[in-house]
RODREN-546311 format. One record per residue (C-alpha): residue number from 1; residue in three letters; x, y, z. Coordinates in pm, whole numbers. Each point is the difference from the previous one (the first is absolute). Layout:
<rs>
r num: NUM residu: ALA x: X y: Y z: Z
...
</rs>
This chain:
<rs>
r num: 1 residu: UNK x: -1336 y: 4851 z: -152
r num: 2 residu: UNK x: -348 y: -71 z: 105
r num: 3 residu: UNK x: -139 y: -340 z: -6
r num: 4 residu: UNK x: -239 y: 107 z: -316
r num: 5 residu: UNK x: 278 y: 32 z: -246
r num: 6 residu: UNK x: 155 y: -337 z: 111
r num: 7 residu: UNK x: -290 y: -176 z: -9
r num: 8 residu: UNK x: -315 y: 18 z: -227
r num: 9 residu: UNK x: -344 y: -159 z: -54
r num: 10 residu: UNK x: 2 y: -315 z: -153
r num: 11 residu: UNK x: -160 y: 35 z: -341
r num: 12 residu: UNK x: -217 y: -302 z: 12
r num: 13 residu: UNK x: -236 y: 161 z: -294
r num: 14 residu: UNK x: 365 y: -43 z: -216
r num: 15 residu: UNK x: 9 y: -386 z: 126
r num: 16 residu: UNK x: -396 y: -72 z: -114
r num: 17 residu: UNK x: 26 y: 181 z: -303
r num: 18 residu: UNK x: 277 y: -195 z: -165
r num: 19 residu: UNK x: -177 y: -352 z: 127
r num: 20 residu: UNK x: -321 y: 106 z: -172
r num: 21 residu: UNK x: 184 y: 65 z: -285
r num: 22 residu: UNK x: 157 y: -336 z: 11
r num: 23 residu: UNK x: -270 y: -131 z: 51
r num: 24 residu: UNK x: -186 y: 152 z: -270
r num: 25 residu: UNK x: 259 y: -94 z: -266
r num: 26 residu: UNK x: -28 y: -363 z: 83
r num: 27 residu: UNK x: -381 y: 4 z: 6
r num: 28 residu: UNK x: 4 y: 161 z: -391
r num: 29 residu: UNK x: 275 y: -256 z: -58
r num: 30 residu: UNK x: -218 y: -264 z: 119
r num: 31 residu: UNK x: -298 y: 98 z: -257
r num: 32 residu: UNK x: 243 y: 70 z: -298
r num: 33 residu: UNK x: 155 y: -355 z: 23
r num: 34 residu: UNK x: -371 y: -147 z: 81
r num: 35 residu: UNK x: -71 y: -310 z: -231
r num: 36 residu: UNK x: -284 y: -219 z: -83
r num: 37 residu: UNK x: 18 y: -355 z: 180
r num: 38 residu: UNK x: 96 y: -270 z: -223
r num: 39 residu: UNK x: -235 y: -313 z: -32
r num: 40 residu: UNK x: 135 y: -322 z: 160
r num: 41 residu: UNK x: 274 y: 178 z: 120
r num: 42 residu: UNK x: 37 y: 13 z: 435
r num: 43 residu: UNK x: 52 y: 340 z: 109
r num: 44 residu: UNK x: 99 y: 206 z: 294
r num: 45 residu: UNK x: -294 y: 198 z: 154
r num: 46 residu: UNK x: -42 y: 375 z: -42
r num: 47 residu: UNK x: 75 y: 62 z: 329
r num: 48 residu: UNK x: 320 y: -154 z: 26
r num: 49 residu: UNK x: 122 y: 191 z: -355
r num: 50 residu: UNK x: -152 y: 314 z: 100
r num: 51 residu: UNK x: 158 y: -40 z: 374
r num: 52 residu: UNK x: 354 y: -95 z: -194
r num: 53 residu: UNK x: 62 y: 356 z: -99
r num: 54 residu: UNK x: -118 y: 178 z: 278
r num: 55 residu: UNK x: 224 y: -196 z: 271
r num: 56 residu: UNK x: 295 y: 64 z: -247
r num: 57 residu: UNK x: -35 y: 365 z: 4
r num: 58 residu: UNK x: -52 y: 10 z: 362
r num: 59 residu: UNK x: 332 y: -220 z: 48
r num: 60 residu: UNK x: 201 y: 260 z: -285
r num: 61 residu: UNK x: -105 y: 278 z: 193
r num: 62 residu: UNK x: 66 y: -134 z: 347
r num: 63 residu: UNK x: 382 y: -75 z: -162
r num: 64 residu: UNK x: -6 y: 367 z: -153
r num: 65 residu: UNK x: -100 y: 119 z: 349
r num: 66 residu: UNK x: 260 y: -208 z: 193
r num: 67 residu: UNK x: 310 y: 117 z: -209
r num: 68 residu: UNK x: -127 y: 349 z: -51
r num: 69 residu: UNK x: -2 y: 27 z: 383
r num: 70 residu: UNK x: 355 y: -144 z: 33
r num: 71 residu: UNK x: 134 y: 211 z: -284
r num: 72 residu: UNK x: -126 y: 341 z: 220
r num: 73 residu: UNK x: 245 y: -59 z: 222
r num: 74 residu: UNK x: 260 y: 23 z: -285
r num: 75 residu: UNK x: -186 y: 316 z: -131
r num: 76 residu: UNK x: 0 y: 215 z: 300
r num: 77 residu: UNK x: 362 y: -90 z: 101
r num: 78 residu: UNK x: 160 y: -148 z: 341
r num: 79 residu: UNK x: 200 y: 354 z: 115
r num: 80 residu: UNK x: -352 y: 151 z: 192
r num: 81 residu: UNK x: -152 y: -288 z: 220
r num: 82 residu: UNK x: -170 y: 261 z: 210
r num: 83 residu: UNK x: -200 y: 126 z: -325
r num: 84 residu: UNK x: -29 y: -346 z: -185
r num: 85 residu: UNK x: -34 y: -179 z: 330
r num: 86 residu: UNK x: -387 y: 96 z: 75
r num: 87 residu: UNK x: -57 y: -92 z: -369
r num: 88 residu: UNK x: 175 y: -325 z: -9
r num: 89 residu: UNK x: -188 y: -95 z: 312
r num: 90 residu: UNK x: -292 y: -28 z: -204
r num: 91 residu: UNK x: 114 y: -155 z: -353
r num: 92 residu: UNK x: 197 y: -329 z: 209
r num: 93 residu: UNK x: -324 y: -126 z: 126
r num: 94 residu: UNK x: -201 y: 86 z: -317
r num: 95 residu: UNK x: 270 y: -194 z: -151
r num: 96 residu: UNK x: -67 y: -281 z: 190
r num: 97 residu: UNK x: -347 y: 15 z: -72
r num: 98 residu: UNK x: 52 y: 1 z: -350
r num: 99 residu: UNK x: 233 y: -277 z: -33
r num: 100 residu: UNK x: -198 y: -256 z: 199
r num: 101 residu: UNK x: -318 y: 163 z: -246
r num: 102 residu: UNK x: 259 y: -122 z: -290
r num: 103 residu: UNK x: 21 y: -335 z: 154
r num: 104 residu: UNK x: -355 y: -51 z: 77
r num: 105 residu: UNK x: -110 y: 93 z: -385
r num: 106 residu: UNK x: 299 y: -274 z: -161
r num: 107 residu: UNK x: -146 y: -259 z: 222
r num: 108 residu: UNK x: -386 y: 125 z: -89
r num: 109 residu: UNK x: 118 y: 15 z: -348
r num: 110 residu: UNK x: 184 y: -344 z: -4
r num: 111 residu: UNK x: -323 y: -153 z: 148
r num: 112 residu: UNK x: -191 y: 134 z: -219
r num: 113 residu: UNK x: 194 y: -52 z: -361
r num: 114 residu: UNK x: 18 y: -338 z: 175
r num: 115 residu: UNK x: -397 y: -34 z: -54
r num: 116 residu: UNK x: 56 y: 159 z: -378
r num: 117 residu: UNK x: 258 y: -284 z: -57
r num: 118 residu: UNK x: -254 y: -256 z: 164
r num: 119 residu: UNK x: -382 y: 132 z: -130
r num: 120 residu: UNK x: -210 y: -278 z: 28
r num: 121 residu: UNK x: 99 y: -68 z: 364
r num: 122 residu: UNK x: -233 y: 153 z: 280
r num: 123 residu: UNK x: 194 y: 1 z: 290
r num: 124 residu: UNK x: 415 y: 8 z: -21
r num: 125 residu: UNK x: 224 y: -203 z: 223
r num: 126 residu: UNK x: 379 y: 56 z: 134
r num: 127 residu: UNK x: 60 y: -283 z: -314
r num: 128 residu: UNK x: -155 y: 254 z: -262
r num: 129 residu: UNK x: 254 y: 254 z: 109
r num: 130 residu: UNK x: 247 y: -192 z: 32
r num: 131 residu: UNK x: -22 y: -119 z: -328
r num: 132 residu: UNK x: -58 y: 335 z: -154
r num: 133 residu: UNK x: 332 y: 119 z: 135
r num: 134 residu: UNK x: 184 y: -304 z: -148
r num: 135 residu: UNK x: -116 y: 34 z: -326
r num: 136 residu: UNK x: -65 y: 396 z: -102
r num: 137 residu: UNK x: 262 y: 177 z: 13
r num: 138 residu: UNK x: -251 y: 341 z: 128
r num: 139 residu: UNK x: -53 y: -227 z: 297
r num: 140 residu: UNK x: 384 y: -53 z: 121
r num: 141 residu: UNK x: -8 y: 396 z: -73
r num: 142 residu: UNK x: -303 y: 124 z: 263
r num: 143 residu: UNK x: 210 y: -272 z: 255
r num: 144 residu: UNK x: 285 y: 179 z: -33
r num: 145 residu: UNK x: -139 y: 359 z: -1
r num: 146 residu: UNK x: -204 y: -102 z: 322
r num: 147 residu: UNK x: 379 y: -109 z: 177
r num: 148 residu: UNK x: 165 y: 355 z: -113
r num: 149 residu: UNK x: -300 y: 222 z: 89
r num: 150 residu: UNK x: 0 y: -177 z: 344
r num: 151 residu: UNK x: 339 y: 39 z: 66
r num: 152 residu: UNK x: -53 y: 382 z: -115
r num: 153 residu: UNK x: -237 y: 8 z: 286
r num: 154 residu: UNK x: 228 y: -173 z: 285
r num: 155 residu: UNK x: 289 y: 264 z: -134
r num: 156 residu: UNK x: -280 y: 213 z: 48
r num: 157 residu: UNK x: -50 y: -84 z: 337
r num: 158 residu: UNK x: 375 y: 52 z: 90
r num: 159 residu: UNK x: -3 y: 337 z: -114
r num: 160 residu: UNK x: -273 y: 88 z: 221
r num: 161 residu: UNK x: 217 y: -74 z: 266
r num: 162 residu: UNK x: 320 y: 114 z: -177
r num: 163 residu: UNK x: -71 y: 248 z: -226
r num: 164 residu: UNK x: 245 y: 80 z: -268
r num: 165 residu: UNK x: 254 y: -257 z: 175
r num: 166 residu: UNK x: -193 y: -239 z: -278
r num: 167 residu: UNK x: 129 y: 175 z: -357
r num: 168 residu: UNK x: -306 y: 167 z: -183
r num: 169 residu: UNK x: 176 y: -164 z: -308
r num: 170 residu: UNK x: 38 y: -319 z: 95
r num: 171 residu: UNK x: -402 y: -17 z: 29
r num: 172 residu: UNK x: -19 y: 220 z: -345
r num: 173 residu: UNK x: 202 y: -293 z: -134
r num: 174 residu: UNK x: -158 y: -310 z: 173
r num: 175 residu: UNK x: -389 y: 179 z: -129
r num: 176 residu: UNK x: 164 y: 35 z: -333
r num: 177 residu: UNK x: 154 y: -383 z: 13
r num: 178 residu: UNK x: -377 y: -109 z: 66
r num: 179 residu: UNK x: -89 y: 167 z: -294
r num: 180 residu: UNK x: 168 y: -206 z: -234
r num: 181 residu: UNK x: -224 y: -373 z: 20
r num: 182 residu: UNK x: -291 y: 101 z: -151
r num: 183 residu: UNK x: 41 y: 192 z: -289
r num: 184 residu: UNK x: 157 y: -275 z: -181
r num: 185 residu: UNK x: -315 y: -215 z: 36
r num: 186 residu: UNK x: -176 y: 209 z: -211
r num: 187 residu: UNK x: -35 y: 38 z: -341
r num: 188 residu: UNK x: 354 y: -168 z: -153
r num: 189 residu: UNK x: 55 y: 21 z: -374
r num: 190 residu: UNK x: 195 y: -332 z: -126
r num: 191 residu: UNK x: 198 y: 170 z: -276
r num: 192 residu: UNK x: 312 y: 185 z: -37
r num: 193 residu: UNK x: -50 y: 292 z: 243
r num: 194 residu: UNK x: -131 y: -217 z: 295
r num: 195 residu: UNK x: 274 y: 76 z: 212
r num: 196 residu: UNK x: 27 y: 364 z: -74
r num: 197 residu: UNK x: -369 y: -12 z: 94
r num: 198 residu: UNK x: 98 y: -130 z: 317
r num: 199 residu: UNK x: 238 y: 265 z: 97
r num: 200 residu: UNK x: -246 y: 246 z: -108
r num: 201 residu: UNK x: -296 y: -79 z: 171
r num: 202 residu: UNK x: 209 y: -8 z: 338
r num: 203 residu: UNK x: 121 y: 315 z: -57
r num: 204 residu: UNK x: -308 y: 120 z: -62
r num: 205 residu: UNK x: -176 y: -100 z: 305
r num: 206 residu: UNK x: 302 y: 121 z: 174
r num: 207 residu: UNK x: -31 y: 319 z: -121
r num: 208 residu: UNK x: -367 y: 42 z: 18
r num: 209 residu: UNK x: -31 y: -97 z: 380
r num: 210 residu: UNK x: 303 y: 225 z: 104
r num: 211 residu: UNK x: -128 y: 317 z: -181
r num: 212 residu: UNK x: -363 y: -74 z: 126
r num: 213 residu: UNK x: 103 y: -94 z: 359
r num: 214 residu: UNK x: 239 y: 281 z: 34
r num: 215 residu: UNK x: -185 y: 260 z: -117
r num: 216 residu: UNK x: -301 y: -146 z: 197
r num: 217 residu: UNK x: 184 y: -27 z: 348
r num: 218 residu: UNK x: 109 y: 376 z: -71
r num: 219 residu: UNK x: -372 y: 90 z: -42
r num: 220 residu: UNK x: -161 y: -189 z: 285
r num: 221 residu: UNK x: 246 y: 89 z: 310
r num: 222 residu: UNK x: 183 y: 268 z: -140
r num: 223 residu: UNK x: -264 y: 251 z: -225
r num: 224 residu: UNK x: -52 y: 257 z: 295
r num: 225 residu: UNK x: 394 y: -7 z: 107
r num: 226 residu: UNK x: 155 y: 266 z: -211
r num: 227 residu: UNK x: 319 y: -46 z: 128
r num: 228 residu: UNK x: 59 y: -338 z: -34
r num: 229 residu: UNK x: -172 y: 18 z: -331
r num: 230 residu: UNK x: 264 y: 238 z: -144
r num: 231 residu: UNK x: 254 y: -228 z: 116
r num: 232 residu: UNK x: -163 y: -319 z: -108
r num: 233 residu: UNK x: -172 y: 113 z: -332
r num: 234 residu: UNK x: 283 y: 124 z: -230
r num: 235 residu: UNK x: 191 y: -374 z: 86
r num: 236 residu: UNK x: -292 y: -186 z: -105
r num: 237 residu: UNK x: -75 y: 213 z: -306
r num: 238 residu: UNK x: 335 y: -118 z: -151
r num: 239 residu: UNK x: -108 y: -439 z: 77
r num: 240 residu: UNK x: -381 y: 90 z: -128
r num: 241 residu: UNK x: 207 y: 122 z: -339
r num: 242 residu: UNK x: 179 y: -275 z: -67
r num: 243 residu: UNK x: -263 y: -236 z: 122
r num: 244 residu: UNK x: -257 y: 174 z: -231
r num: 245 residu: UNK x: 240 y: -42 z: -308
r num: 246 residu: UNK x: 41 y: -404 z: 97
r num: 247 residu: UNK x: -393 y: -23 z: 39
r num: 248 residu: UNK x: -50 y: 135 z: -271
r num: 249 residu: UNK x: 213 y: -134 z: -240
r num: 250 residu: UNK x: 18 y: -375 z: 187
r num: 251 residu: UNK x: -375 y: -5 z: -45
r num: 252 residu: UNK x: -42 y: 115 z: -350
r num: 253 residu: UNK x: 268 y: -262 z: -100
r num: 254 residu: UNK x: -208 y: -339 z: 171
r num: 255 residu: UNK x: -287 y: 158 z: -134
r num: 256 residu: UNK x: 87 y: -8 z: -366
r num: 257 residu: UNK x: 235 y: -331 z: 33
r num: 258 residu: UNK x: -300 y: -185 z: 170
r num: 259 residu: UNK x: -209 y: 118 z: -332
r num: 260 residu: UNK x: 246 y: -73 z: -271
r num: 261 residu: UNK x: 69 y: -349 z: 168
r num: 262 residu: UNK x: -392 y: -106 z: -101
r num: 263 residu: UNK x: 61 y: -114 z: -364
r num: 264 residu: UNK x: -390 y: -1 z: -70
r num: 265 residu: UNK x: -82 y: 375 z: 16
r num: 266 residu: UNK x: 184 y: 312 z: -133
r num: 267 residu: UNK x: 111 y: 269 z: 223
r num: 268 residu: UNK x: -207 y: 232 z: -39
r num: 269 residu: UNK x: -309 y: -227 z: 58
r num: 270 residu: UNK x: 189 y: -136 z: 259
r num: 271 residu: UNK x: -28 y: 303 z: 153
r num: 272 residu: UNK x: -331 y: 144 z: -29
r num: 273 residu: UNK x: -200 y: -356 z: -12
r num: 274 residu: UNK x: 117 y: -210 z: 284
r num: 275 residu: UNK x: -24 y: 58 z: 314
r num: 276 residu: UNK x: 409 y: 7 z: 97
r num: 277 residu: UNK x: 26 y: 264 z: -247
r num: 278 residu: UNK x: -319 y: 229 z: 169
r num: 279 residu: UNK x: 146 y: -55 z: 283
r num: 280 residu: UNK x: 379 y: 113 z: -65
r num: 281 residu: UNK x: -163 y: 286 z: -167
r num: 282 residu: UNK x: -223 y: 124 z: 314
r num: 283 residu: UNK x: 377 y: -62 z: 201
r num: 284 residu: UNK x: 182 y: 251 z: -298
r num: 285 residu: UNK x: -284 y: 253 z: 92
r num: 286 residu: UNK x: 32 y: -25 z: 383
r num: 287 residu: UNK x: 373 y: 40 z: -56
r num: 288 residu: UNK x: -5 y: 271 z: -215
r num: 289 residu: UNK x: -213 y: 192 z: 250
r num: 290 residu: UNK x: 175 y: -92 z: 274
r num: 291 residu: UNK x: 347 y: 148 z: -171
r num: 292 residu: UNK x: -186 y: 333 z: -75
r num: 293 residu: UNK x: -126 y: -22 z: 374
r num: 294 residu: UNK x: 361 y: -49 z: 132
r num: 295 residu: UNK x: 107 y: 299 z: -269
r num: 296 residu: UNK x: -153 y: 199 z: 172
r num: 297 residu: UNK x: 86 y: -57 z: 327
r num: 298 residu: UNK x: 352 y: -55 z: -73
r num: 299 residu: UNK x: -26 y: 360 z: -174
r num: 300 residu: UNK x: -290 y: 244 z: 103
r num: 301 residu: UNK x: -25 y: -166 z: 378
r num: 302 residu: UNK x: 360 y: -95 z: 106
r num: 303 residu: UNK x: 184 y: 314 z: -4
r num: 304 residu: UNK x: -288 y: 192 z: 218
r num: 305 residu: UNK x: 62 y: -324 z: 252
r num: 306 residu: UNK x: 346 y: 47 z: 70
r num: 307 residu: UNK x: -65 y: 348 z: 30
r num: 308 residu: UNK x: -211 y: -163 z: 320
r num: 309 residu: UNK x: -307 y: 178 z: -165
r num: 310 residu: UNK x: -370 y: -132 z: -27
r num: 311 residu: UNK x: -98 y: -162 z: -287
r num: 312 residu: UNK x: -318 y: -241 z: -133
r num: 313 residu: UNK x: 244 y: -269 z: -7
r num: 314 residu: UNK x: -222 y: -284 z: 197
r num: 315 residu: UNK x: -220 y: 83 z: -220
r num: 316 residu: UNK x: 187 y: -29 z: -344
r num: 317 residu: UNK x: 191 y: -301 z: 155
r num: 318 residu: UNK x: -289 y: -178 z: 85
r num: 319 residu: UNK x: -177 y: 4 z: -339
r num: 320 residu: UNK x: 331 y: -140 z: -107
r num: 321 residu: UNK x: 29 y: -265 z: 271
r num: 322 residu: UNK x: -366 y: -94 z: -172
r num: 323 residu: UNK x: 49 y: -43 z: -328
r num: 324 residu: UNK x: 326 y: -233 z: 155
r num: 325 residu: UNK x: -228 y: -185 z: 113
r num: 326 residu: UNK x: -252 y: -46 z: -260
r num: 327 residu: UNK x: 360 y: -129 z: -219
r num: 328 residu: UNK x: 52 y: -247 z: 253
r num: 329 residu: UNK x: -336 y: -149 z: -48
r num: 330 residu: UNK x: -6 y: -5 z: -347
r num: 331 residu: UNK x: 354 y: -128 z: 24
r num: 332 residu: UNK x: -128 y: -305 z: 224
r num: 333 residu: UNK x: -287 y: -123 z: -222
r num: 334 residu: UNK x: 286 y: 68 z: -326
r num: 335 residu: UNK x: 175 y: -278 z: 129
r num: 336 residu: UNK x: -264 y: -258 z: 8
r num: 337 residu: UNK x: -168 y: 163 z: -358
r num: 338 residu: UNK x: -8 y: -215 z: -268
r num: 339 residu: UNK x: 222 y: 172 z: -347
r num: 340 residu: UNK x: -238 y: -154 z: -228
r num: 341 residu: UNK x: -326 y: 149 z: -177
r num: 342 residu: UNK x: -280 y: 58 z: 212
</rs>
């Protein structure tokens, strides 16, 4: 076994592509939920909403990257150290790196929802924060996601030293854990589904960042490594399923709840007038192209990779890693979009 096919090029062309395409989604976000200012009425500055969005994509796809890295050492399996080993040696730091990103962008984030909360101030204090924290609930949230994403990082650092002697899963299920705060600080409807809506919008950020951060660790340190990839690929193919089926359908159903839960506009309208409903329609687009993407990797690509044969699959998998994360910026600035007529 040469060195080559246990270790390959990191794909860092994979890496930009899906944070311009985060980034892009939160930018036409950002002008679809644009509004008028309101006479007599004190409001944040442009900067600080425009910057609100952007830092939250940058900390969801800092978490994405941190458990997707943790969850390829579950993919590629524990029984071959001397093939996974050169790989892992690579993804433990990187996972460091991105969970101490994921901390930096909560505390960026809380500073700056802080000045949202606070808009005619002009220069925050320790006692702005503080306050912020006590009384919004999306401020106790970025706390506690800061905590968990730094103690992913210091488990991080112990595997550097320890390797696999620190369980892959329990990070997978501490990154997961730190998913939980925030999604519940978004949009909440105050009827009879709001704790169904609850459950559902954690499982579908669950699902979302484990298909994107799996199938984006796979493509980043593993694209060129056919061997590993024919090991690795057909496992994750059977999570990016089920986690396709629970993003899709978890979505759909907060979608339409948050919609029929405005008394003052029909569906329909609700839909196709408001900015929520735009929104959650550009999100059912880049989810129904990302399940034909995955189609056909699961069916036209995967059986040529375990055959250990070579295949466009960085390719395909990158436009798909995209478009996941042009969702995840549309899904950012849907939480914060108003579901009432524009």
């Amino acid at each position: 076994m040469t060195r080559a096919e246990t270790t390959s090029a990191i794909r860092w062309a994979t890496l930009a592509c899906v944070v311009v395409g985060g980034l892009l989604g939160a930018l036409i976000g950002i002008a679809l939920t644009a509004s008028s200012p309101i006479p007599g009425v004190v409001e944040p500055s442009e900067v600080v909403s425009a910057a609100i969005p952007v830092v939250r994509v940058l900390l969801d796809l800092s978490a994405v990257a941190t458990i997707g890295l943790a969850l390829l050492s579950v993919l590629v399996g524990y029984d071959r150290p001397k093939l996974t080993e050169p790989v892992m040696r690579r993804a433990r730091p990187a996972a460091v790196a991105a969970a101490l990103i994921w901390a930096a962008t909560a505390v960026v984030a809380l500073i700056l929802q802080t000045a949202e909360y606070k808009p005619g101030k002009k220069m925050l204090t320790g006692g702005d924060i503080g306050s912020y924290i006590a009384d919004v609930g999306a401020g106790k949230a970025l706390v506690i996601v800061a905590v968990l994403a730094l103690l992913h990082a210091a488990l991080g650092f112990v595997a550097l030293r320890k390797g696999e002697k620190v369980p892959a899963e329990v990070r997978v299920g501490l990154g997961m854990f730190a998913l939980l705060p925030l999604p519940v600080t978004g949009h909440a409807s105050n009827w009879a589904y709001h704790d169904y809506t609850m459950i559902s919008m954690e499982l579908h950020v669950m699902s979302a960042v484990a298909w994107c951060g799996g199938l984006g660790a796979m493509i980043v340190l593993l694209a060129a490594n056919r061997t590993l990839l024919a090991h690795a690929l057909p496992r994750f193919s059977k999570l990016a399923t089920l986690c396709l089926v629970l993003s899709a359908v978890t979505g759909l159903f907060n979608g339409i709840v948050e919609i029929l839960a405005n008394p003052t506009i029909s569906f329909w309208a609700g839909v196709f007038t408001t900015p929520y409903g735009q929104l959650m329609v550009l999100k059912v687009l880049c989810t129904g192209a990302i399940a034909l993407l995955a189609a056909n990797l699961r069916w036209r690509l995967m059986p040529r990779i375990v055959r250990h044969q070579r295949t466009a699959l960085a390719s395909w998998a990158t436009l798909e890693l995209t478009v996941m994360g042009l969702a995840f910026g549309f899904a950012v600035v849907l939480t914060r979009a108003p579901v009432a007529v524009s």
